[in-house]
Residue frames as qw, qx, qy, qz and C-alpha x, y, z in Angstrom:
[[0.766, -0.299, 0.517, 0.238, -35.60, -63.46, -44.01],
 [0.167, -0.539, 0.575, 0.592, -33.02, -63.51, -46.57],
 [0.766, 0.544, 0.299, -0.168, -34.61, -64.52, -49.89],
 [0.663, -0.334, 0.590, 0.318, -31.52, -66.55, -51.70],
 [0.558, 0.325, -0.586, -0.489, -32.95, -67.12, -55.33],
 [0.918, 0.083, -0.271, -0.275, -34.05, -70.32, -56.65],
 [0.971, -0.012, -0.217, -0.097, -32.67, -73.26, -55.11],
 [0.517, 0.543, -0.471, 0.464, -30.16, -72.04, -53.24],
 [0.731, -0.621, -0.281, 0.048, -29.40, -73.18, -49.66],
 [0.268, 0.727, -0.361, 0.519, -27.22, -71.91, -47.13],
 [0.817, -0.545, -0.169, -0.087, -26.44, -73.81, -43.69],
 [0.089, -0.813, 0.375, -0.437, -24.30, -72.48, -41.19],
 [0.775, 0.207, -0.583, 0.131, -21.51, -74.68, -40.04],
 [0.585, -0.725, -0.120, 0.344, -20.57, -72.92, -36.69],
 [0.407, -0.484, 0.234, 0.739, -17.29, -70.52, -36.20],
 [0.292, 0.652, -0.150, -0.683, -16.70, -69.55, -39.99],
 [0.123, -0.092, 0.967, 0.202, -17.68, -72.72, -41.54],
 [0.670, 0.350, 0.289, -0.588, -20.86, -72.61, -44.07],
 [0.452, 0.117, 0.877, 0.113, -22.22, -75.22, -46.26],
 [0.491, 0.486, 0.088, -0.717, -24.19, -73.75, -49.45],
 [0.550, 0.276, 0.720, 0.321, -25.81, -76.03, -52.20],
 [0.118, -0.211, 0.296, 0.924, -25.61, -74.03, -55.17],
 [0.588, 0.355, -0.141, -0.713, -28.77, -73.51, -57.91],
 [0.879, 0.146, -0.392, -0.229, -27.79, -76.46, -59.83],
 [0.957, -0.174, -0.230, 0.017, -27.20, -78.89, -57.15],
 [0.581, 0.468, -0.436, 0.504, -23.27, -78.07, -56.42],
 [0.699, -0.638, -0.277, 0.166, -21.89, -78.56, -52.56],
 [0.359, 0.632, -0.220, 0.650, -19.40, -75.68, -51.72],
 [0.693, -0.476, -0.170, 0.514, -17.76, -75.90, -48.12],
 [0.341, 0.793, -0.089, 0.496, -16.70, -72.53, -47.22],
 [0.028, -0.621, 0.599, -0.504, -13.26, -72.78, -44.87],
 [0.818, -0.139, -0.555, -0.050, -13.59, -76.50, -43.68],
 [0.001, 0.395, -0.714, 0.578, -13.43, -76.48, -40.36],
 [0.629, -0.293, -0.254, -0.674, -15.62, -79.52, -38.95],
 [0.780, -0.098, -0.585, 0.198, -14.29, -82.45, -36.55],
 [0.463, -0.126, -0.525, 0.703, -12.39, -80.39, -34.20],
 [0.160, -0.374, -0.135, -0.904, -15.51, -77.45, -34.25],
 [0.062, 0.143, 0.785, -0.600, -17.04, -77.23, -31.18],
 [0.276, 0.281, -0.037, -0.919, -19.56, -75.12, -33.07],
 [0.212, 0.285, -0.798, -0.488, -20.12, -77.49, -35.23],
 [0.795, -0.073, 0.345, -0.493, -23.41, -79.56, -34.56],
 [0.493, -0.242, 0.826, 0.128, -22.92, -83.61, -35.15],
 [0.640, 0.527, 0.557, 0.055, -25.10, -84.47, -37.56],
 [0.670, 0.730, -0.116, 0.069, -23.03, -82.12, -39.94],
 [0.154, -0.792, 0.583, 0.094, -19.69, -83.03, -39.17],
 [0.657, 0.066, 0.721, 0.211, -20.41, -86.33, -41.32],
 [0.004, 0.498, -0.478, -0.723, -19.45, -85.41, -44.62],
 [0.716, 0.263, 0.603, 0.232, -21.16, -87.52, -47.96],
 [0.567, 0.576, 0.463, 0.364, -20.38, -85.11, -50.59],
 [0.218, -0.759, -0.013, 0.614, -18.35, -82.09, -52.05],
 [0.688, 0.597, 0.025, 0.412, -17.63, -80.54, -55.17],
 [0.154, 0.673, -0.241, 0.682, -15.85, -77.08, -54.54],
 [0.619, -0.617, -0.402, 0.273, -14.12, -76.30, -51.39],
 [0.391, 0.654, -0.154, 0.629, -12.55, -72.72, -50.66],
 [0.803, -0.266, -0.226, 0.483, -10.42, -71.78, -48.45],
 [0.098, 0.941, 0.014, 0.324, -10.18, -67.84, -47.25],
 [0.035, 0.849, -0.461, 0.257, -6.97, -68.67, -45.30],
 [0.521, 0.436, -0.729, 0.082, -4.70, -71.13, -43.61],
 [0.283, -0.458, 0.595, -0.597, -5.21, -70.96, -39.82],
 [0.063, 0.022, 0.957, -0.281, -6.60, -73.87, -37.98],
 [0.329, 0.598, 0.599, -0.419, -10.39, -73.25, -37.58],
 [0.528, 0.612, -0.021, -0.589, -10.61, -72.29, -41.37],
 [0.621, 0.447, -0.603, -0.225, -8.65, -75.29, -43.10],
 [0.501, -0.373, 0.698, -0.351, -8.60, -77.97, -40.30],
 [0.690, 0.149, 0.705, 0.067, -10.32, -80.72, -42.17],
 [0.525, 0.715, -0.244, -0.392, -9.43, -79.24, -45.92],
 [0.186, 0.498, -0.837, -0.128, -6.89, -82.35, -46.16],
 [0.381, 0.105, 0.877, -0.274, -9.05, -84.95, -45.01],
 [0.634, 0.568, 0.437, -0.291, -12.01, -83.81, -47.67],
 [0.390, 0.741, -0.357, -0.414, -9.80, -82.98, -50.12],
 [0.104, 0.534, -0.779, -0.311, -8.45, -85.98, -50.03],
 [0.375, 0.279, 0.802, -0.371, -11.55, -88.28, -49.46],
 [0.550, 0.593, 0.585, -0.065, -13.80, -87.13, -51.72],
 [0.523, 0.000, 0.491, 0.697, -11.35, -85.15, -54.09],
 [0.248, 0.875, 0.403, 0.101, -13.41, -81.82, -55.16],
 [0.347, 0.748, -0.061, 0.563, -12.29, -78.42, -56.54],
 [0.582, -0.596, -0.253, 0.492, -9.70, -76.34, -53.76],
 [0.291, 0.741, 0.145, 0.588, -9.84, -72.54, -54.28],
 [0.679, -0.576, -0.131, 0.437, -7.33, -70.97, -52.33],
 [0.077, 0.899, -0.411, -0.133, -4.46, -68.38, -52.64],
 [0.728, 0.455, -0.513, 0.014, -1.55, -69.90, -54.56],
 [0.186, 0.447, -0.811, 0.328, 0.70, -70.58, -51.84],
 [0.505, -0.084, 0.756, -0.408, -2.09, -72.96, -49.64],
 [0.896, 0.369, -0.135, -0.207, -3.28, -74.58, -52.82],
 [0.572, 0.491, -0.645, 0.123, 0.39, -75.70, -53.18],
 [0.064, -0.442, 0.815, -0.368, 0.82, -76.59, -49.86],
 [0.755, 0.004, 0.347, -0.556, -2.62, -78.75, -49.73],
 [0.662, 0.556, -0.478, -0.152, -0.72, -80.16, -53.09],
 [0.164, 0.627, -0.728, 0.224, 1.65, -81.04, -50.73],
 [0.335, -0.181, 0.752, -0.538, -0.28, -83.60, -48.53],
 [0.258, 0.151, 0.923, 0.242, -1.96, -85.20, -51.47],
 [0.405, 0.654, 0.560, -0.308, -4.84, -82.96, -52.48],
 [0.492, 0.269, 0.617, 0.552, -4.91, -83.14, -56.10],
 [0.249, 0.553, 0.625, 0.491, -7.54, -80.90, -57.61],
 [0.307, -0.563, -0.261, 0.721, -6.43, -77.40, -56.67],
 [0.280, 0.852, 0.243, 0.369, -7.46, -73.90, -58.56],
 [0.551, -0.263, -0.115, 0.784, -4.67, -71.47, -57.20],
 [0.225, 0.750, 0.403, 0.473, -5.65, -67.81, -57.44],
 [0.546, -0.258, -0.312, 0.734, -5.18, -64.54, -56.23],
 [0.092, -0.433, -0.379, 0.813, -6.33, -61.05, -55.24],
 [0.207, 0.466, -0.260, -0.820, -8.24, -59.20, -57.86],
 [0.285, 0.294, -0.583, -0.702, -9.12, -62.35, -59.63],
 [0.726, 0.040, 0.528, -0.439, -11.78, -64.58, -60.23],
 [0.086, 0.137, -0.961, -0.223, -12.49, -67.82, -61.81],
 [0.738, 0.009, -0.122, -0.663, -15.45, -69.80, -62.73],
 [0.123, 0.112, -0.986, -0.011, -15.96, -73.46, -61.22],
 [0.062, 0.380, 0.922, 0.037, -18.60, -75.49, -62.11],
 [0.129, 0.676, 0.385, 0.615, -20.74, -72.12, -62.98],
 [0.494, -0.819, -0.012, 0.291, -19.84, -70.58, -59.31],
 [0.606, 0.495, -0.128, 0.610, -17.54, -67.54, -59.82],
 [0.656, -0.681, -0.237, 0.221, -15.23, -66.98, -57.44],
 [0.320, 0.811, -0.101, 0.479, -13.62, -63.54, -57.07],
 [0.736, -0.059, -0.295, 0.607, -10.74, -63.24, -54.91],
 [0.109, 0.777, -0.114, 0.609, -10.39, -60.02, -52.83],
 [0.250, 0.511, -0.636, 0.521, -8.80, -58.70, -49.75],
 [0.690, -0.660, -0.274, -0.115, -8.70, -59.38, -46.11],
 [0.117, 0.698, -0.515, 0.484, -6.49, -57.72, -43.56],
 [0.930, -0.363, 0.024, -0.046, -5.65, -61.18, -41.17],
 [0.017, -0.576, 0.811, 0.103, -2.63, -63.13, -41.25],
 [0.868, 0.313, -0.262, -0.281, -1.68, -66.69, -43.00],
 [0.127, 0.613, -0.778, 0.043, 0.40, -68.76, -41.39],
 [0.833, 0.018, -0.426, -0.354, 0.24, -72.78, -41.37],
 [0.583, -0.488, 0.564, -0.321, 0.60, -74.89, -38.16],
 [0.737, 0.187, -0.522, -0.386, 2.31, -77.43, -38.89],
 [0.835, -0.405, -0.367, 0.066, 2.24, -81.20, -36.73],
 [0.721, -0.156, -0.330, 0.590, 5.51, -80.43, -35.03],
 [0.054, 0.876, 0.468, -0.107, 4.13, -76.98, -34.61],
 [0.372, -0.134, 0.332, 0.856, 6.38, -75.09, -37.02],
 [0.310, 0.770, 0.240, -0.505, 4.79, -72.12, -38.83],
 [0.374, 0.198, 0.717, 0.554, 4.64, -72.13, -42.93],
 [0.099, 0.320, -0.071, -0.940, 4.10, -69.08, -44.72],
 [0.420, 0.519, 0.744, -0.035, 0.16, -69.59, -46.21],
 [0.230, 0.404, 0.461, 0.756, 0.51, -66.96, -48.67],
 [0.081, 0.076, 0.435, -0.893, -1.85, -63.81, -47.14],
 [0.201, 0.282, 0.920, -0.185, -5.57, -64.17, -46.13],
 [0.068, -0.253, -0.536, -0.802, -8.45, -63.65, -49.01],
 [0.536, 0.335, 0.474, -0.614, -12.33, -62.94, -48.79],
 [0.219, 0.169, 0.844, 0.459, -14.14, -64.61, -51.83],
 [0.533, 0.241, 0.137, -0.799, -17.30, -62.23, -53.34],
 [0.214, -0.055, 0.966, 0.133, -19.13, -65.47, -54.71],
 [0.625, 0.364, 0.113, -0.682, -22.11, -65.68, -57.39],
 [0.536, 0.271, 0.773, -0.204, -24.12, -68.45, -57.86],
 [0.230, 0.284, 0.702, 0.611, -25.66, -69.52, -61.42],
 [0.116, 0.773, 0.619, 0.074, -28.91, -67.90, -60.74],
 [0.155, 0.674, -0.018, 0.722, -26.75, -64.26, -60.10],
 [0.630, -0.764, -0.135, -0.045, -27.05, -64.26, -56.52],
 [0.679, 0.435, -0.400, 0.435, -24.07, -63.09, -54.73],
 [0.672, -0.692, -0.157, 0.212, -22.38, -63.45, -51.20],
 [0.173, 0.780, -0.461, 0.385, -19.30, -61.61, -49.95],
 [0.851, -0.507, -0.139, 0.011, -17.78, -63.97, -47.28],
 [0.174, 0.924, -0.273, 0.202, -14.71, -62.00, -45.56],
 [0.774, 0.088, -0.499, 0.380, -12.93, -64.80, -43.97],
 [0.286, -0.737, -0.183, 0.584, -10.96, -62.88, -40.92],
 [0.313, 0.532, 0.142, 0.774, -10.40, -59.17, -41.27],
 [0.242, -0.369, -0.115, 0.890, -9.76, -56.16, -39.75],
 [0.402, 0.826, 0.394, 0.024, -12.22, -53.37, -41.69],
 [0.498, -0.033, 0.509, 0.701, -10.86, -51.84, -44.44],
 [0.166, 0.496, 0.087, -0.848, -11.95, -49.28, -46.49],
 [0.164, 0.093, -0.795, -0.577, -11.35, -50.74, -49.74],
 [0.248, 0.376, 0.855, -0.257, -15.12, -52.59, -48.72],
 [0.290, 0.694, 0.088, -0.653, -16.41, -49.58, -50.02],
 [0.016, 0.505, -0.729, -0.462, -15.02, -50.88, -53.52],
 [0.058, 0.101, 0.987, -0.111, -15.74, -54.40, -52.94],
 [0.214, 0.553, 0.545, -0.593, -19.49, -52.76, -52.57],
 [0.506, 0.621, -0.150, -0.580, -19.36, -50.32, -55.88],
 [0.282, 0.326, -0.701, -0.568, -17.75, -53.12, -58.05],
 [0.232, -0.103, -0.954, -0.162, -19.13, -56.74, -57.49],
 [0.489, -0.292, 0.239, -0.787, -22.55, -55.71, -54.86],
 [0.040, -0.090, -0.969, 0.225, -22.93, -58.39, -52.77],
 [0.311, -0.481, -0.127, -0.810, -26.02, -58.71, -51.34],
 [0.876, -0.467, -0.118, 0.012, -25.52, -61.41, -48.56],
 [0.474, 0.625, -0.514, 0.348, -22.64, -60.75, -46.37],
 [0.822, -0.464, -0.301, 0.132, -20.88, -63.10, -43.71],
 [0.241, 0.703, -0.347, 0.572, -18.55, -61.05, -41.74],
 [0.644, -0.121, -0.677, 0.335, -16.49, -61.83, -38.48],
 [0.407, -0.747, -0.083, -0.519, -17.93, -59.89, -35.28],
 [0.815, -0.402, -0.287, 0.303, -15.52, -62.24, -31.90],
 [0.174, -0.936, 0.262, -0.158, -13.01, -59.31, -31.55],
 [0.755, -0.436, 0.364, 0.327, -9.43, -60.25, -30.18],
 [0.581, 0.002, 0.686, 0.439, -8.45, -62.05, -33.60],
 [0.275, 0.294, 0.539, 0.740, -11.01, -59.64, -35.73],
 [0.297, -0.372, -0.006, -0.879, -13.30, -57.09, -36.06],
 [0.011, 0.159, 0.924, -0.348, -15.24, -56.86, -33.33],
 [0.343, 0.595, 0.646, 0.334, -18.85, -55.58, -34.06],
 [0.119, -0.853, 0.088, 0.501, -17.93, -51.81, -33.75],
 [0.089, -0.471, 0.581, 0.658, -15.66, -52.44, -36.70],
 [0.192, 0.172, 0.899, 0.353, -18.36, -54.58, -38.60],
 [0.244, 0.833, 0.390, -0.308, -21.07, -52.17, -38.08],
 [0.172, 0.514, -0.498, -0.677, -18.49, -49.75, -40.67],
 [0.345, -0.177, 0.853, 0.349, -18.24, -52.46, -41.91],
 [0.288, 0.499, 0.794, -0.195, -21.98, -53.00, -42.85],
 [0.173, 0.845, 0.125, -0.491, -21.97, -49.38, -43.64],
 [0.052, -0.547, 0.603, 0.578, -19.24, -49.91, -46.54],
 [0.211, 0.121, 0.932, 0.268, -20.71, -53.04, -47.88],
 [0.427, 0.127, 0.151, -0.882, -24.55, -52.05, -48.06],
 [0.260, -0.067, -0.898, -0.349, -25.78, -55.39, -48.35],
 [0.553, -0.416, -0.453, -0.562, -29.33, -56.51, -47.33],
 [0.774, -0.582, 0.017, -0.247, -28.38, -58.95, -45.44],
 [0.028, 0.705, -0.626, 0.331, -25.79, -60.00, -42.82],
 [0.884, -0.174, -0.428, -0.069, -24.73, -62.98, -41.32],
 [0.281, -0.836, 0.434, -0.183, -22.55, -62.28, -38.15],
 [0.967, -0.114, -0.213, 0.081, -19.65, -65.44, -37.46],
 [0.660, 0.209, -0.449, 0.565, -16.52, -66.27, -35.91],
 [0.175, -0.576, 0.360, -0.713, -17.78, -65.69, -32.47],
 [0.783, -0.371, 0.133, -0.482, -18.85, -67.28, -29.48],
 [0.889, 0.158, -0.431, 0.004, -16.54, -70.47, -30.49],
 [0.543, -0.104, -0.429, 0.714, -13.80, -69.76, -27.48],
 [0.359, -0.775, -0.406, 0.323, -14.28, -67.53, -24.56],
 [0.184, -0.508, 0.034, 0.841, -11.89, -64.72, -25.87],
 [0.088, 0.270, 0.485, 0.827, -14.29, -64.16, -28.80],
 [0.037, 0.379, 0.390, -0.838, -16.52, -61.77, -26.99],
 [0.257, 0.195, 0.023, -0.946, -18.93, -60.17, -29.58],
 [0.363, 0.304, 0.855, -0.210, -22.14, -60.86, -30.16],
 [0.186, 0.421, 0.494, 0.738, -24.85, -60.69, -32.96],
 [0.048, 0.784, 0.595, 0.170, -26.53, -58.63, -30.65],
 [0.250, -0.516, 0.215, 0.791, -23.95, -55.60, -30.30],
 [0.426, 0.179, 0.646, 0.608, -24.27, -55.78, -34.12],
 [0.080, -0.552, -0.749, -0.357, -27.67, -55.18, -34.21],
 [0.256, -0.801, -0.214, 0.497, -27.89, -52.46, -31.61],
 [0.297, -0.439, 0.321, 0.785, -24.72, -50.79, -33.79],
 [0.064, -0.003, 0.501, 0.863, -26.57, -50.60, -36.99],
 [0.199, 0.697, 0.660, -0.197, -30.09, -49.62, -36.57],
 [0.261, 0.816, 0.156, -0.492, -29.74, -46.69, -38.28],
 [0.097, -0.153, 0.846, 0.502, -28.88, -48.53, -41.14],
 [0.589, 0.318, 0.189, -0.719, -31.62, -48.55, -43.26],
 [0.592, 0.641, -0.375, -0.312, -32.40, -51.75, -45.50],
 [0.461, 0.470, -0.749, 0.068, -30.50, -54.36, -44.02],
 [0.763, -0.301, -0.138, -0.555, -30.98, -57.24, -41.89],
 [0.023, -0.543, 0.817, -0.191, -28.82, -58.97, -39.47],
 [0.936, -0.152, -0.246, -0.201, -29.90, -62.88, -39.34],
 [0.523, -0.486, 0.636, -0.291, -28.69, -64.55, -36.26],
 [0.711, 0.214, -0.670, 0.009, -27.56, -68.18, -37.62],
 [0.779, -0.411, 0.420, -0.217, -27.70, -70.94, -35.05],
 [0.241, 0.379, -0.837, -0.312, -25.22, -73.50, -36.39],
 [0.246, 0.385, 0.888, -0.042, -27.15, -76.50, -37.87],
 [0.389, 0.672, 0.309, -0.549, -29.53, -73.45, -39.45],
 [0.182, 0.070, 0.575, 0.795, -29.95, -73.25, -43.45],
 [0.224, 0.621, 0.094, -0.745, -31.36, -70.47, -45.14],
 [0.510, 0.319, 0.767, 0.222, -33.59, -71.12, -48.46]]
């Protein structure tokens, strides 16, 4: 099992919704999606606390409740520029706007913007579409130096290979339901560009037309050497 560093937790929200308490204590919500998540087990879909909340793209099931906590309990909202502004726009105050290539440091979590090949486009109530700027992955390291790669949706990409030689993750959460993203045929490459340890498979199982499973994954990369696909039940956290 995945061996985090010190004092870091990691608990798996359902779809592509994870919860991780940082080294020193910090709550970081990654792609709030938690009332309307089937995935979502009750006992975490009551909220008591956030600092940092990011936000790898616009769609429903990754920013659904990003206006409700943002504006409730008012914590940091790393995003591409153009959904920071629009969250602006609905009262959440305490946005970090950023963008491809770059990274930033909140509360000692630095968070490095990099691609994802998806689309960005905001439903709004009257069910107009609103250009969300285009959709990010975040490589994310923790005070102690740990670092995750979480890829938000995507399509695989080569550039991973990159993503791999500059920042080396070594925990990566990548999307495996097919239809909408890779399915795990494209996340095995995927696996194979990144070379991280370990894998977390998500954004499957949440609606009948996401089809893939972690155990396609896990068939597709046995001859990967070195790496380790953990199966996440939502409601699970990794220590």
């Amino acid at each position: 099992m995945a061996n985090l560093g010190k004092d870091i937790e990691l608990t798996y929200m359902g779809h592509s919704t994870f919860k991780i308490k940082s080294a020193q204590g910090k709550i970081l919500i990654l792609d709030p999606w938690v009332d309307g998540n089937p995935m979502c087990p009750d006992n975490l879909k009551k909220i008591d606390h956030v600092d940092i909340l990011a936000i790898t793209h616009a769609h429903f099931d990754h920013i659904g409740d990003s206006v409700r906590i943002g504006n409730e309990f008012q914590p940091k909202v790393v995003g591409i520029y153009e959904t920071c502004v629009w969250l602006n726009s609905k009262g959440v105050k305490n946005i970090l706007p950023m963008n491809k290539g770059g990274t930033q440091e909140v509360d000692g979590i630095k968070f490095t913007m990099v691609h994802a090949d998806h689309s960005c486009g905001i439903q709004e109530e009257d069910g107009t579409i609103t250009y969300g700027g285009e959709a990010v992955g975040y490589v994310i390291e923790f005070e102690n130096g740990f670092k995750v790669y979480h890829a938000g949706d995507t399509a695989v990409f080569s550039d991973m290979k990159l993503i791999a030689e500059i920042y080396k993750p070594e925990l990566i959460m990548i999307p495996i339901g097919d239809l909408f993203t890779m399915s795990p045929l494209e996340a095995a490459h995927a696996c194979r560009f990144l070379s991280p340890k370990y894998v977390i498979p998500m954004h499957y199982g949440t609606f009948p037309l996401l089809t893939g499973t972690p155990e396609q994954l896990i068939n597709l990369t046995q001859d990967i050497e070195g790496i380790e696909i953990i199966k996440l039940k939502p409601g699970e956290t990794l220590t």
